[in-house]
C-alpha positions as CSV (number, residue, x, y, z in Angstrom):
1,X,-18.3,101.6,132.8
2,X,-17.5,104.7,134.4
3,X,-21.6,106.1,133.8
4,X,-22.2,103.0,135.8
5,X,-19.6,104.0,138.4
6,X,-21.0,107.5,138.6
7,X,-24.4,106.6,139.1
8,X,-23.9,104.0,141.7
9,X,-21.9,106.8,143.3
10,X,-24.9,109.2,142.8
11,X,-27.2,106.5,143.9
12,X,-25.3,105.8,147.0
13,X,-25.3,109.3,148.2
14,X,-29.0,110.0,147.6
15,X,-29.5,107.5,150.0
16,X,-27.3,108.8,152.5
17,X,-28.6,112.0,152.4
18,X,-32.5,110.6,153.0
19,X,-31.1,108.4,155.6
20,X,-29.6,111.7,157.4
21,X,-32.7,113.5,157.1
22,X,-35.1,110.3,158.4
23,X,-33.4,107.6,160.5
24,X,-33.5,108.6,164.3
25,X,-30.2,109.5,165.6
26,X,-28.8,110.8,168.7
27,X,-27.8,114.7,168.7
28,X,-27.2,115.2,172.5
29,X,-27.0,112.3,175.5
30,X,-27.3,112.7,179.7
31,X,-27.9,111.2,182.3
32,X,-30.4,112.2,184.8
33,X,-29.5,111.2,188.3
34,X,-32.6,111.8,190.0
35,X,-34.8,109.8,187.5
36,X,-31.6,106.9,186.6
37,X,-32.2,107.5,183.6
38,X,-30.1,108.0,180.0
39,X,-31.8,111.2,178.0
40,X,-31.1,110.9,174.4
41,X,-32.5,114.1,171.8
42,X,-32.5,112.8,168.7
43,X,-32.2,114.7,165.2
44,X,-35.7,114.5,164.8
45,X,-36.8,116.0,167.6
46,X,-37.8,113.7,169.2
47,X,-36.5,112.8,172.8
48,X,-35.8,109.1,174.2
49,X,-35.2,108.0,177.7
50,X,-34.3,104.4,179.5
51,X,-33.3,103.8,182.6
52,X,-29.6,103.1,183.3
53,X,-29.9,99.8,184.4
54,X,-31.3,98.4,181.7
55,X,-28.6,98.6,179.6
56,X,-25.7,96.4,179.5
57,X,-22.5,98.0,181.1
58,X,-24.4,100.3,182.9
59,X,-26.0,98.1,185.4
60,X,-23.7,98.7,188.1
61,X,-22.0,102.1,187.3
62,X,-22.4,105.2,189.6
63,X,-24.1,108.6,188.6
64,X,-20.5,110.1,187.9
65,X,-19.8,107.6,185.2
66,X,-22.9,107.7,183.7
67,X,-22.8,111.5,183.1
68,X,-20.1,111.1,181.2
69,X,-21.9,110.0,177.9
70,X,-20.3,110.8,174.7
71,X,-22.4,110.9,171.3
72,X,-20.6,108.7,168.6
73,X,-19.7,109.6,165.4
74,X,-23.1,110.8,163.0
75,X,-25.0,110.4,166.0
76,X,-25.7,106.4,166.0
77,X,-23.8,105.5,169.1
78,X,-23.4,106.6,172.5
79,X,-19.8,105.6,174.4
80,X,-18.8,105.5,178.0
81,X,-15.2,105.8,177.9
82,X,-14.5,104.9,181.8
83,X,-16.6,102.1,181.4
84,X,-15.9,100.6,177.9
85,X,-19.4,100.4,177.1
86,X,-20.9,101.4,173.5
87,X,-24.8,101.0,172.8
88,X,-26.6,101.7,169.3
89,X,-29.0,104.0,169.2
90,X,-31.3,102.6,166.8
91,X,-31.1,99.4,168.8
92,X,-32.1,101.0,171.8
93,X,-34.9,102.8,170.1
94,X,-35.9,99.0,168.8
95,X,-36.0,97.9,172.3
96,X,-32.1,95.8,172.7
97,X,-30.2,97.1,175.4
98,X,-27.7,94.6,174.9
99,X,-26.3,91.4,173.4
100,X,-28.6,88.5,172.6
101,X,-27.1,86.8,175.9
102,X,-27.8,89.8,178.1
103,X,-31.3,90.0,176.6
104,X,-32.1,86.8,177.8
105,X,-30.9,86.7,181.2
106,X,-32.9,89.9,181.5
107,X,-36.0,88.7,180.1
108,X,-35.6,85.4,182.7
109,X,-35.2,88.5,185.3
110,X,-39.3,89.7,184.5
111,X,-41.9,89.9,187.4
112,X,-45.6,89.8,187.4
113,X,-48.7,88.8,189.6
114,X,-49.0,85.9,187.4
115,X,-45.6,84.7,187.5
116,X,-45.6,84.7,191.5
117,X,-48.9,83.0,191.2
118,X,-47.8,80.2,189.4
119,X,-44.5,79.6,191.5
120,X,-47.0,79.5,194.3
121,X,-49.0,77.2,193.0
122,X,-45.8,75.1,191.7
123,X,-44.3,75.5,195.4
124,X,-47.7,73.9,197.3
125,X,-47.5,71.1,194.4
126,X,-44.2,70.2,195.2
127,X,-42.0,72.5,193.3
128,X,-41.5,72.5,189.5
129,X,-42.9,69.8,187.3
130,X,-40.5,67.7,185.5
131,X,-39.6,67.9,182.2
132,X,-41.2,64.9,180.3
133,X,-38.8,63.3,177.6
């Protein structure tokens, strides 16, 4: 029992030491006020940026409380103390800048040429068709 136990164990570390050496994590955070944007160096080397108001929490907070981002822990989270806000980095690498709900509304929030055509063309028709039952 206990070679099982002390394998597992082995096992277990092996794969937190090629998760350490592979999955992206943050090593430094800032904000740049002249771009908006949240400047993330990861481990890899590699360097990630998104604009502030993307993310939930930040929309509405001012340069001064954005520069104040903390790195979490082993470098998978980034904290805002001031403004209670925590964001994953692997999820922001993967594109979720917050909750399902918040990524949603945002999404409802999108803007195109073809969008504004077709509320154009709605508009002249009488406004949105009705849903059929």
């Amino acid at each position: 029992m206990a070679d099982l136990t002390d394998a597992a164990i082995d096992a277990a570390l092996e794969r937190g030491r090629i998760a350490r050496q592979t999955e992206p994590r943050a090593m430094s955070a800032r904000y740049d006020r002249k771009n908006g944007r949240i400047i993330v160096e990861l481990t890899n080397g590699c360097t990630f940026a998104f604009p502030s108001i993307m993310a939930q929490g930040l929309e509405r907070a001012s340069d001064d409380e954005l520069a104040a981002v903390e790195v979490l822990g082993a470098g998978y989270g980034l904290h805002w103390e001031a403004l209670d806000t925590d964001l994953s980095v692997p999820g922001l690498l993967a594109g979720l800048f917050g909750t399902r709900a918040y990524m949603a509304r945002r999404a409802g929030q999108a803007t195109s040429p073809a969008k504004a055509a077709a509320a154009r063309s709605n508009g002249a028709k009488g406004g949105r068709p009705r849903k059929q039952a």
